[in-house]
Every structure is written in structure tokens, then in C-alpha cells.
C-alpha positions, -999 to 999 in steps of 0.1 A, spaced: 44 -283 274 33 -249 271 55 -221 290 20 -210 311 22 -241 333 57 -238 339 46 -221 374 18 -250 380 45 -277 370 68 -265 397 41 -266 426 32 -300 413 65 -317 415 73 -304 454 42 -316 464 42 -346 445 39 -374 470 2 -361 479 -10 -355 445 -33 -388 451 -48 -372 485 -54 -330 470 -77 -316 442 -64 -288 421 -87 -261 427 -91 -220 421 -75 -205 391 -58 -228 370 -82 -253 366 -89 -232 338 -61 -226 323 -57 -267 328 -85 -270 307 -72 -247 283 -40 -260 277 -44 -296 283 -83 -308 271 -108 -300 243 -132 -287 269 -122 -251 274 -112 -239 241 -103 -205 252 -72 -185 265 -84 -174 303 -67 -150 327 -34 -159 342 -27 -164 382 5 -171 401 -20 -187 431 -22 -225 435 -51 -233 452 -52 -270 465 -85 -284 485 -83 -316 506 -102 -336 533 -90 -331 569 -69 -345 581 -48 -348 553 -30 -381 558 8 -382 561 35 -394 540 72 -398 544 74 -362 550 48 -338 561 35 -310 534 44 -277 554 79 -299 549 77 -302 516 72 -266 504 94 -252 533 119 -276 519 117 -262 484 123 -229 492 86 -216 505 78 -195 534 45 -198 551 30 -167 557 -5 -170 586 -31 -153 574 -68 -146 585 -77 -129 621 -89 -157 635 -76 -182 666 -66 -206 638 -54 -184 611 -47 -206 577 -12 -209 557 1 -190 523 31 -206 510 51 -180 492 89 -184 475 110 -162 461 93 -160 427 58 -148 438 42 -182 433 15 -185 464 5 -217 475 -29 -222 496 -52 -254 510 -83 -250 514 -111 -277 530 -148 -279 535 -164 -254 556 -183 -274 580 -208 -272 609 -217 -237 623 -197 -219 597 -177 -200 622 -143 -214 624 -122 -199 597 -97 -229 593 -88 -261 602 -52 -272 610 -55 -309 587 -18 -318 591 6 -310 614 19 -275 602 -5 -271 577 -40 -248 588 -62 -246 556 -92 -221 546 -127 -236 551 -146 -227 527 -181 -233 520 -196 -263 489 -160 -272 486 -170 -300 490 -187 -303 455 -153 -299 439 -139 -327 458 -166 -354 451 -163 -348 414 -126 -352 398 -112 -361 370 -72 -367 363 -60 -348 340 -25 -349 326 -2 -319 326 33 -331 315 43 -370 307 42 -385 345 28 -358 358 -13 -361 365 -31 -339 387 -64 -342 399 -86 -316 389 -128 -305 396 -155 -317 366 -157 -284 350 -194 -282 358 -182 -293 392 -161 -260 395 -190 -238 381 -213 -253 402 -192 -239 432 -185 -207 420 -219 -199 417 -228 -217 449 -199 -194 466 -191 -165 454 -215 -145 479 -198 -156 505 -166 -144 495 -151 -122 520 -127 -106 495 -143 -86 467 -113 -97 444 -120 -127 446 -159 -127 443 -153 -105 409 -129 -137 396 -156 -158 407 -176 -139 385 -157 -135 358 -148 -176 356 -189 -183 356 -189 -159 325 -165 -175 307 -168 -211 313 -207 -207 304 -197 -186 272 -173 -208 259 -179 -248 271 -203 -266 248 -236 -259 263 -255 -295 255 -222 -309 276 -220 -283 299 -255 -289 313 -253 -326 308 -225 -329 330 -244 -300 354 -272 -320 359 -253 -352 366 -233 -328 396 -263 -315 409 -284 -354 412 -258 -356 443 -266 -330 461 -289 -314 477 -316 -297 457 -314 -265 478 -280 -256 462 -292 -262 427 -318 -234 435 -295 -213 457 -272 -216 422 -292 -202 399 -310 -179 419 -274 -165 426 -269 -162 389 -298 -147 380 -293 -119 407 -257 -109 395 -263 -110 361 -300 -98 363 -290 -71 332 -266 -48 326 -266 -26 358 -262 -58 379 -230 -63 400 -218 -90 381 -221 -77 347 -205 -47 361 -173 -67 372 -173 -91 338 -176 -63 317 -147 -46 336 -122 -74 332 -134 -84 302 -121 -49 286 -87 -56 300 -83 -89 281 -67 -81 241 -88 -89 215 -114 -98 232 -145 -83 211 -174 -58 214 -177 -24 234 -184 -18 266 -223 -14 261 -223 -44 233 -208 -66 266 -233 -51 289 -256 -70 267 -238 -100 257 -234 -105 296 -270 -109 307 -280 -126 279 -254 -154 281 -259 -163 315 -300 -157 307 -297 -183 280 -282 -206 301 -304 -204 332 -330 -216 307 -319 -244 301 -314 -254 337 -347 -250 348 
């Protein structure tokens, strides 16, 4: 096992018991797909955040997941300004844990308590991640259930306007960038167009109308922000202005073959 998912393979044996009932979810599914498939065949940026989205309610086991973590050392930390604000899980060693469900209804309620003790994030076309999953296995006995990699670009680019947190919008970005770069493109938008024949055709639109706004050309917003983090990666090739091109272009190339 590679030393990068010692962090992951920590998370993943506390909260073991509901492994059948969550979907990893945010930034390692990447690195996942990096360091345990063919698909990915790129090193991406590292995170110490495990993101974890599930249906509410969560159903129970033995012991309850605020439990669980709490057991193991975690603190939960309320975040969010709202009447319901939603849980971080934090230990010692800066690993953050958060659960996130679907944003539903009106849009206004910020989270959703889906176990006793445990308040997750709603967030918007989560639910696209959840209806498309694939096991993947991380160390021997140890399988976690992770998004279609189309699935997880798909909701990227569905989300990332809506992000309240610029941080996170310009790792949005930057994930979108890669994943389109670097995944084979015939399987990429085969498996695309099998994600977006269950849902609604709005979002397909809404999708690539999103990309082709922040990566419109190089003064766009999201080329802006690739290119940024995209310097601060070794080795990783080309100028700044040879980026502000390769960008676009990419993201161009692959809009047209989605349409």
C-alpha cells in the first residue's frame, strides 16, 4: 500500500461498520484512482479532508457514527451559521472528517441531522455521485465505495457555482481539468453519457454550459485558477501563457465531443 493513503486507510477502518451505507466522495477519489486503478494515471494534489456522502437517515449500527470517530480520538467541531449547523470531525493529526447529503427541496436548509449526532452538509447533484458507485479496493479487506469517475466530474461541473467557498470552487476546478486531461477520452465520455441517460437532461446542459463559461479562454475564471495551481505542482510542464492555452483548449476539445 502506498504511504499517501495511510491517512484515508485510517478513516476507513473507524468507520468501518458503515462502509456498505457511505460513498467516498471530495478529494481522494482521485488520488483512489491514482493509486488503486488504471483509470487515473496521474499523481493529483494531496488533501487531509475525508469527504463521505450518504442518504438520510443514515441507518444505525451497533454504535452510532458521531460514536465511532469520537471514540477514535475525533472531535466534532459545528460549523456553518445556520439553525442546523453540520459536523467536522478533527483528531489530533489534522485529518478532517465531513458527511455530506443531497441538497433537497427549496435549497435553503444548510444541513440535515441524518443520525443521531451526526448533522451533514446538503449539497446540491450529490445525488449523482451516490447513484453511480463502484467498489474499489484500497488495502486487502478493505473496499470502499467510491463515485464513477465521470460520475464525480459530472458533479463538479454541475456544482462548482454554487460553492460558497472560493477554495473549494477553484479545487472543483482544478479536478475537472485534470480528470478531462488525463482519463481516456473515448472512455471518459462513454461512461459520461451512460451518467447523464439518468438524469435529467437540464443538468447535462447546465454541465457544459458551466464549462464552457469557466474555461471560455484564457482570461476566464477557471483558467485563471487551473493555471494558478497548476504552476505550484513540480514538473508539471509548460509556462504560464503555454497553460493559458493548453487550458481552454482541453476542456474545448472535450465539450465537442459531448454535444
Amino acid at each position: 500500500m502506498s504511504t499517501d493513503l495511510t491517512p484515508l486507510v485510517q478513516v476507513l477502518e473507524v468507520v468501518r461498520p458503515y462502509l456498505a451505507d457511505i460513498v467516498l466522495v471530495g478529494g481522494w477519489v482521485p488520488i483512489v484512482y491514482e493509486q488503486c486503478t488504471p483509470i487515473y494515471p496521474t499523481r493529483t494534489v494531496r488533501t487531509s479532508d475525508v469527504d463521505f456522502a450518504c442518504l438520510s437517515p443514515l441507518g444505525m449500527r451497533e454504535e452510532t457514527m458521531d460514536h465511532l470517530l469520537r471514540k477514535a480520538g475525533f472531535r466534532c467541531d459545528l460549523s456553518g451559521d445556520t439553525p442546523v449547523p453540520f459536523c467536522r470531525y478533527v483528531n489530533d493529526r489534522e485529518l478532517e472528517i465531513e458527511f455530506l447529503t443531497p441538497l433537497k427541496g427549496d435549497g435553503t436548509t444548510a444541513a440535515t441531522e441524518v443520525q443521531p449526532g451526526l448533522t451533514a452538509e446538503n449539497l446540491r447533484y450529490l445525488d449523482v455521485m451516490l447513484a453511480h458507485t463502484t467498489p474499489i479496493k484500497i488495502t486487502e479487506g478493505l473496499i470502499v465505495r467510491t463515485p464513477w469517475i465521470s460520475a464525480f466530474l459530472f458533479h463538479k461541473g454541475l456544482s462548482f457555482p454554487e460553492r460558497r467557498s472560493r477554495l473549494k470552487q477553484d479545487k472543483d476546478l482544478y479536478y475537472i481539468f485534470k480528470i478531462v486531461q488525463t482519463v481516456d477520452r473515448e472512455y471518459l465520455v462513454a461512461e459520461l453519457n451512460k451518467v447523464f441517460a439518468a438524469h435529467p437532461g437540464k443538468w447535462r446542459r447546465r454541465f457544459i454550459e458551466n464549462l464552457r463559461r469557466a474555461f471560455r479562454d484564457e482570461h476566464s475564471d477557471g483558467v485563471i485558477s487551473v493555471v494558478a495551481q497548476l504552476k505550484e505542482i513540480p514538473g508539471e510542464q509548460g509556462d504560464r501563457d503555454v497553460l493559458s492555452m493548453r487550458v481552454p483548449t482541453t476542456i474545448e476539445d472535450f465539450v465537442a465531443n459531448l454535444v
